[in-house]
Backbone bond lengths (Angstrom), bond angles and torsions (degrees), N, CA, C in turn:
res aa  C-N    CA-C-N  psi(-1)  N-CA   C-N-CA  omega(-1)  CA-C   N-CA-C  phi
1 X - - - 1.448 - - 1.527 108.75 -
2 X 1.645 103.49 116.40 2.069 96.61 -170.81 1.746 92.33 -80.26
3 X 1.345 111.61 15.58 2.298 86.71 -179.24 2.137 75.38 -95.33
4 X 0.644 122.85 -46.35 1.548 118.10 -163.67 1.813 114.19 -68.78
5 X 1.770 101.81 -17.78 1.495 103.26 172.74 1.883 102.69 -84.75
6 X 1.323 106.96 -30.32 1.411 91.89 173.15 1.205 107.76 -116.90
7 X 1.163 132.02 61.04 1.367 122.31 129.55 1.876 108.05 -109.47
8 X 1.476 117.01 -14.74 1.581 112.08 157.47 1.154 103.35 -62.78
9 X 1.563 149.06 -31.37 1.438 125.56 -165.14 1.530 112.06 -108.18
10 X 1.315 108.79 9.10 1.627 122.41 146.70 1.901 92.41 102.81
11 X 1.252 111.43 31.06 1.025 109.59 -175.11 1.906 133.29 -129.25
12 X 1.526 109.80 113.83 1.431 111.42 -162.10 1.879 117.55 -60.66
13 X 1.506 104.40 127.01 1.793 97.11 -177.53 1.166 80.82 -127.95
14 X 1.841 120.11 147.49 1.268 146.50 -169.25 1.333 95.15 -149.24
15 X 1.885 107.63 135.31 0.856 130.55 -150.44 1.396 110.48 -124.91
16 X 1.648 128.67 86.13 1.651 126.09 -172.28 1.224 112.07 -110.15
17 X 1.672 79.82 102.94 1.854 83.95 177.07 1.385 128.27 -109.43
18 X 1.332 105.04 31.88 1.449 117.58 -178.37 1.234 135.61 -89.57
19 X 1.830 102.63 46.85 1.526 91.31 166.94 1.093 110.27 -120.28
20 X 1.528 147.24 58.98 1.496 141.65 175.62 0.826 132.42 -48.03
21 X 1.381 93.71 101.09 1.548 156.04 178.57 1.603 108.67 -127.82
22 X 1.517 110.80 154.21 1.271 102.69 -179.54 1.889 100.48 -143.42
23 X 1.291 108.31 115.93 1.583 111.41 177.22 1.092 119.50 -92.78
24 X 1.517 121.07 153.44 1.818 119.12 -166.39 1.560 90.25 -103.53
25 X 1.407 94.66 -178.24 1.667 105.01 176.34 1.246 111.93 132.56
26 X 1.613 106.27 175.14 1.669 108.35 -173.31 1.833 92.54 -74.41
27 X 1.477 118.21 143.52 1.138 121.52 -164.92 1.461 90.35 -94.93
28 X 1.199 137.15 -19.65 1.665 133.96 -170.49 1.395 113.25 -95.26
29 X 1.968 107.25 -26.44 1.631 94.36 148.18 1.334 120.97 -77.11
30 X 1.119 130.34 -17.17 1.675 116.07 -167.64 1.433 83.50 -84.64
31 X 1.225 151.66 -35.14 1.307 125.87 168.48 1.339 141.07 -61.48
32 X 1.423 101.48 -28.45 1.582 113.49 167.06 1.690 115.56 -71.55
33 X 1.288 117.60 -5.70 1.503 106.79 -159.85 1.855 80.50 -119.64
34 X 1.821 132.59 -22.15 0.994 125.84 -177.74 1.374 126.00 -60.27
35 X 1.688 89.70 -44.78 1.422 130.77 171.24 1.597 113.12 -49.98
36 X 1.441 96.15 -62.71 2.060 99.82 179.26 1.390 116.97 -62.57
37 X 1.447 120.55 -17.03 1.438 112.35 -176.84 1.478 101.83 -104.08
38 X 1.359 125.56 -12.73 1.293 111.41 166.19 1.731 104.81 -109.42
39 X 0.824 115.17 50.73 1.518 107.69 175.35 1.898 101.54 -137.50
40 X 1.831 98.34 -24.49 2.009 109.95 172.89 1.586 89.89 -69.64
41 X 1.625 113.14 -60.09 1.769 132.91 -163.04 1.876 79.69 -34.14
42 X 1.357 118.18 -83.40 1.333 129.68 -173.30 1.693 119.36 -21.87
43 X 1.285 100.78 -62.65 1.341 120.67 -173.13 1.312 109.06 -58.52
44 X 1.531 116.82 -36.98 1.740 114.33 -169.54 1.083 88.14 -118.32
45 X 1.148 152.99 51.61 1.586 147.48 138.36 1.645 117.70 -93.70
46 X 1.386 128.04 106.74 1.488 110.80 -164.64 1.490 90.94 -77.62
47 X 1.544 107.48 167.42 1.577 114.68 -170.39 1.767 105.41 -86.00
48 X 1.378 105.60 137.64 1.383 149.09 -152.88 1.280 126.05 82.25
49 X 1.636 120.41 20.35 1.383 141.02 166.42 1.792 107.51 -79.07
50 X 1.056 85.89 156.49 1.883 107.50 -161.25 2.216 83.91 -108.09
51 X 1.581 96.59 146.87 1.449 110.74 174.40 1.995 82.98 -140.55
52 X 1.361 101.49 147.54 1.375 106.85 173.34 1.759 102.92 -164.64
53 X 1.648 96.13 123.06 1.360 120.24 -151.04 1.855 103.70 -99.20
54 X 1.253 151.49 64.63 1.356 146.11 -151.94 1.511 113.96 -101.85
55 X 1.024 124.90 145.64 1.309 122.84 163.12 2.005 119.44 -125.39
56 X 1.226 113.20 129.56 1.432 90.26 173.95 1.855 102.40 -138.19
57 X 1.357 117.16 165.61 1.209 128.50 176.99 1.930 94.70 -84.94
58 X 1.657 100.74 135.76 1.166 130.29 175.80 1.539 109.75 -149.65
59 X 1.636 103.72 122.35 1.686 104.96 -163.86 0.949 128.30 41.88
60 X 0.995 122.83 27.91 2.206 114.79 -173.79 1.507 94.59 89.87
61 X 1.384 141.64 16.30 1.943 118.28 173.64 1.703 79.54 -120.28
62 X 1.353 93.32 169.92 1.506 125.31 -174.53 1.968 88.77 -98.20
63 X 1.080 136.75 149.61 1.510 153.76 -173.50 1.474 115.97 -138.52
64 X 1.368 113.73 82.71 1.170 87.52 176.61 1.656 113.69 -122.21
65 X 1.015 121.95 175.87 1.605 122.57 -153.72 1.563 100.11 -160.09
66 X 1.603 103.30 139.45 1.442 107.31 177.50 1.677 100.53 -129.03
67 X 1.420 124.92 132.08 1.315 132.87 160.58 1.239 128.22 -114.26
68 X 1.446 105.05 138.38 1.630 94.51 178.54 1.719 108.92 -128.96
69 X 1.148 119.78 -166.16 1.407 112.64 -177.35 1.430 111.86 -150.56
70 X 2.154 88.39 42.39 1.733 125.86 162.44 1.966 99.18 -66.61
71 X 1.293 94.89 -173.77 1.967 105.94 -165.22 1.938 84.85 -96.86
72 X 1.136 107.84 15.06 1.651 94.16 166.15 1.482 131.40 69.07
73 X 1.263 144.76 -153.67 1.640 120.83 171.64 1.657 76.85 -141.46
74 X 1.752 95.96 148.46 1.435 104.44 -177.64 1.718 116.22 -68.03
75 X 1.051 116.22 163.91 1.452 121.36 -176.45 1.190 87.19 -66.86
76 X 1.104 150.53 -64.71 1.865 155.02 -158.86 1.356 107.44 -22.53
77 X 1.833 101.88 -51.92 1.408 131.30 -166.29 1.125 119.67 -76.61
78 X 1.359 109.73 -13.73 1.999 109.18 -151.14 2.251 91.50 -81.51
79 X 1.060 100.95 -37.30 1.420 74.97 179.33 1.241 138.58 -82.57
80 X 1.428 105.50 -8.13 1.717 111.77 159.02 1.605 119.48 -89.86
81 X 1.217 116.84 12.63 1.860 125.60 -169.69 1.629 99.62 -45.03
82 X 1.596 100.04 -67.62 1.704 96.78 177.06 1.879 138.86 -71.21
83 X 1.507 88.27 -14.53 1.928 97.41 166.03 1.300 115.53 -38.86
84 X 1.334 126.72 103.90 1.683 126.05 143.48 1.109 93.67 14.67
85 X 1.402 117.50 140.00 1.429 125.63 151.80 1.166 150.31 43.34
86 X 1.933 97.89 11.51 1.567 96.29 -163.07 1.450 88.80 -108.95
């Protein structure tokens, strides 16, 4: 459970799930990819940092967005973020 991994590392995650809407898909990837962005959010958030998890309906898609108030990824980086392996 990532609300119980960060509240051991002293750190607040809020959970907005108010946009009902409902998205299809393999349900064990949307967990694996829910999981990895709140488990990095976790990891690079120093403790008394805020994580906040939202989803909202835009045109007919589901939106969802995770923020944290971790040190961020450097601008250097932002255009290789999704490259294989880097």
């Amino acid at each position: 459970n990532m609300r119980l991994v960060a509240q051991e590392r002293g750190v607040a995650l809020a959970l907005d799930g108010g946009a009902g809407g409902t998205a299809t898909g393999d349900g064990r990837q949307f967990r694996r990819v829910f999981y990895n962005l709140i488990d990095n959010a976790v990891k690079h958030t120093p403790p008394g940092g805020r994580i906040r998890v939202a989803c909202r309906l835009d045109g007919g898609e589901v939106v969802v967005t995770v923020e944290d108030t971790g040190f961020g990824i450097s601008e250097v980086h932002l255009p290789r973020i999704f490259d294989r392996f880097y």
